[in-house]
C-alpha positions as CSV (number, residue, x, y, z in Angstrom):
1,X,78.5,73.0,22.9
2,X,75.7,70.4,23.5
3,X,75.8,67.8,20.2
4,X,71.6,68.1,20.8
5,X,71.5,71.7,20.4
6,X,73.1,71.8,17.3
7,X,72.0,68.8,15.6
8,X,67.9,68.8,15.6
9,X,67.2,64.8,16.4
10,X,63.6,63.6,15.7
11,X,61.4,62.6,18.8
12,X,60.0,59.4,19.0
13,X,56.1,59.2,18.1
14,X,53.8,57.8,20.4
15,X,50.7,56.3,19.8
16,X,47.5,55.5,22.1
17,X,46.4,52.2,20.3
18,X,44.1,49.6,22.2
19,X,43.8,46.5,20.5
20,X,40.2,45.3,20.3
21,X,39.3,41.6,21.4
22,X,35.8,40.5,21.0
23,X,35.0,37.5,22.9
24,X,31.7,35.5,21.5
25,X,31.5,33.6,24.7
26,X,32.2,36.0,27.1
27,X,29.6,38.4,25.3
28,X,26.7,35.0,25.1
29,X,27.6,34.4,28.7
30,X,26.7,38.1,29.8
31,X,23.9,38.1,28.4
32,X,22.4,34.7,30.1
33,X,23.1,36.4,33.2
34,X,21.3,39.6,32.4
35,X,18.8,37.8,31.4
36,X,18.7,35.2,34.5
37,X,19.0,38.6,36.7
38,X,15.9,40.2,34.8
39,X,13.8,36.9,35.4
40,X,14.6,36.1,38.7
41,X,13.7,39.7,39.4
42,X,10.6,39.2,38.0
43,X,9.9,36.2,40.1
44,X,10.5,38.3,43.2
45,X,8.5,40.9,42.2
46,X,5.4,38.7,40.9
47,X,5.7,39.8,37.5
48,X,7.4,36.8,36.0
49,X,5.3,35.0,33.0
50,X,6.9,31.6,31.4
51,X,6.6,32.0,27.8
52,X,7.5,28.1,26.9
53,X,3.6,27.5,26.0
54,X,3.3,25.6,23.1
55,X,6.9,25.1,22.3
56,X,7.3,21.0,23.0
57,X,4.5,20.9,20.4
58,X,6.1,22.8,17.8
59,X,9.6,21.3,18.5
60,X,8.8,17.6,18.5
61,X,6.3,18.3,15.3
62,X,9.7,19.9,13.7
63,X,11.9,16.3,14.7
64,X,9.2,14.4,13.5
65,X,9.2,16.2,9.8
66,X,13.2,16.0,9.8
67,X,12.8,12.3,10.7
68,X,10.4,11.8,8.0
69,X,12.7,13.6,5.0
70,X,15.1,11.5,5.9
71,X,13.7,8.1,5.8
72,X,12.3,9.4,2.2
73,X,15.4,10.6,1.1
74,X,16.8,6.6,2.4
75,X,13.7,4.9,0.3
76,X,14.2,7.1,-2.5
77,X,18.1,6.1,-2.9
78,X,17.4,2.0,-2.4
């Protein structure tokens, strides 16, 4: 007689697990090119609007209030 047929011997368990990786890069990266593929397609067809009106305004009025904190923050501690 078969030592297996008499003696009932456990099966090994499987399992199906996929480890998850997230990549911040990789994800930031694909979506500059969807969004490079969307505007260039938009060029082609005619649609394409730049939406950067008014931005150099706001940004260089924002460096000029963080330049000004800290030169008071300087003169305060003198």
């Amino acid at each position: 007689m078969n030592i297996r047929q008499i003696i009932k011997l456990p099966k090994y368990k499987k399992f199906s697990y996929k480890p998850v990786y997230y990549d911040k890069r990789k994800e930031a990266l694909e979506e500059k090119i969807k969004k490079a593929k969307s505007k260039k397609e938009a060029i082609e067809q005619g649609t394409y609007k730049p939406d950067f009106k008014g931005k150099f305004r706001n940004n260089y009025s924002r460096d000029i209030t963080k330049k000004q904190k800290k030169q008071q923050i300087s003169g305060f501690s003198c």
